[in-house]
C-alpha positions in Angstrom: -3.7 -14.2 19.8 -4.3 -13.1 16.4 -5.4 -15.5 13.4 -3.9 -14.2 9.9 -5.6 -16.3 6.7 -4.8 -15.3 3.0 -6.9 -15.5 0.0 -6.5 -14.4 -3.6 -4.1 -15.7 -5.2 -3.8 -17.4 -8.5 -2.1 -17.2 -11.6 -2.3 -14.3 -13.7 -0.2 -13.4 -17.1 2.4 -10.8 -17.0 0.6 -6.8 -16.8 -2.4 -8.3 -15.2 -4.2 -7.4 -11.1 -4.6 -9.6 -8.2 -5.8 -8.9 -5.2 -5.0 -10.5 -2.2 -6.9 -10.4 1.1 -5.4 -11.1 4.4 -9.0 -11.8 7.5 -7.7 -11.5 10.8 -9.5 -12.6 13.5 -8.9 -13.1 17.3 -7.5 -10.0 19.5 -7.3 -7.9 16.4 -7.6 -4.1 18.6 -3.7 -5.6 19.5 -2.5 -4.8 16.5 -1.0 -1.8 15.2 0.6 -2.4 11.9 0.1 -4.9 9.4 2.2 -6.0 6.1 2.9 -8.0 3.4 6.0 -9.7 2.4 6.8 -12.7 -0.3 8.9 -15.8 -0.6 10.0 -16.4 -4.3 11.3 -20.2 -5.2 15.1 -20.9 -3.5 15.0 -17.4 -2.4 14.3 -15.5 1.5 11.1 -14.5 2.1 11.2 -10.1 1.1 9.3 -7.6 2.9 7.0 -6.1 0.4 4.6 -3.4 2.3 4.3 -2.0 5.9 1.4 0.2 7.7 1.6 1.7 10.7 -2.1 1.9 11.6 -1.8 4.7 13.8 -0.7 7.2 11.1 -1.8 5.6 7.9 2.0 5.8 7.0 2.8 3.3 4.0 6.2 2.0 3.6 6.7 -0.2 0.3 9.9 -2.0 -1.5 11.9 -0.5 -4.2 10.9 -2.7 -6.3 6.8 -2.7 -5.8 6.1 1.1 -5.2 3.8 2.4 -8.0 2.8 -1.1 -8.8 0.8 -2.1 -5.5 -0.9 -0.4 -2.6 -2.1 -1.2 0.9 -5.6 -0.5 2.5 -7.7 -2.0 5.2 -11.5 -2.4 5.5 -11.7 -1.7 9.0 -15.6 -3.6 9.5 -14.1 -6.5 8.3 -10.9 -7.0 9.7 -9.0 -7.3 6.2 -6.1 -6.3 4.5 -5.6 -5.7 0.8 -2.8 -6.2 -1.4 -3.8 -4.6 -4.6 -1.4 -5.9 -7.2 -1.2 -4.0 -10.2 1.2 -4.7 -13.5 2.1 -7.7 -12.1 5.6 -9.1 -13.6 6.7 -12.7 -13.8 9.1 -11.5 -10.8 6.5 -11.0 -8.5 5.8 -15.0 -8.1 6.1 -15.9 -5.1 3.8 -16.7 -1.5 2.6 -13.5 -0.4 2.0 -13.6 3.3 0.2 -11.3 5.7 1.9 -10.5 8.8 0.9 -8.2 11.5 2.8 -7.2 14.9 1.7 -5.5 18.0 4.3 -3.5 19.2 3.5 0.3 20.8 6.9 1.3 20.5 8.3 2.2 16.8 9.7 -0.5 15.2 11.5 -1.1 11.3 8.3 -2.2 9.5 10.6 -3.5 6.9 12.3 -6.6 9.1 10.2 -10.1 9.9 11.7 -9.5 13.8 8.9 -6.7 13.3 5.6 -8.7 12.9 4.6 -11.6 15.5 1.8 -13.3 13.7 1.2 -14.8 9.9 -0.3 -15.9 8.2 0.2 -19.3 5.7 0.6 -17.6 2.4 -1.4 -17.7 -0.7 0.4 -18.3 -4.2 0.6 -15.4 -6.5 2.3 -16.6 -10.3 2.6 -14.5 -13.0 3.2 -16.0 -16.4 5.1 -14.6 -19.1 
């Protein structure tokens, strides 16, 4: 098993950074790619960022590429969302999920990732 906690969030105005952090602890050497995804109000939770560990290969949203990036800290067992020009769009829980599958799989899709995280609360004012 793999334990996924999130930290980080807050409220910021519109343009500003965040930067959320996703510890995971337990059987982490069973996972081989992490992302992040976010559930605005009323709406289905939106895959935001993948990474396969393997290859380093990044896979981000339409929406966020240019505006966040991915990286690890590989002593520490943590994953970064770095959230740059934040808009008051990007509100929503942010949660960390991370899957263990050795066969490719569409980094994209929640079927992807078996363990998450609870979410941390990112809200960007106007």
């Amino acid at each position: 098993q793999v334990q996924l906690v999130e930290s980080g969030g807050g409220l910021v105005q519109a343009g500003g950074s965040l930067r959320l952090s996703c510890v995971a602890s337990g059987r982490t050497s069973s996972t081989y790619h992490s992302g992040w995804f976010r559930q605005a109000p009323g709406k289905d939770r939106e895959f935001v960022v993948g990474i396969r560990w393997s290859s380093g290969n990044t896979y981000y949203a339409d929406s966020i590429e240019g505006r966040f990036t991915i990286s690890r800290d590989n002593a520490k067992n943590t994953v970064y969302l770095q959230m740059n020009s934040l808009k008051p769009e990007d509100t929503a829980i942010y949660y960390c999920a991370a899957g263990s599958s050795l066969t490719w799989v569409p980094l994209r899709l929640e079927s992807s990732y078996v363990y998450w995280g609870q979410g941390t609360q990112v809200t960007v004012s106007s």
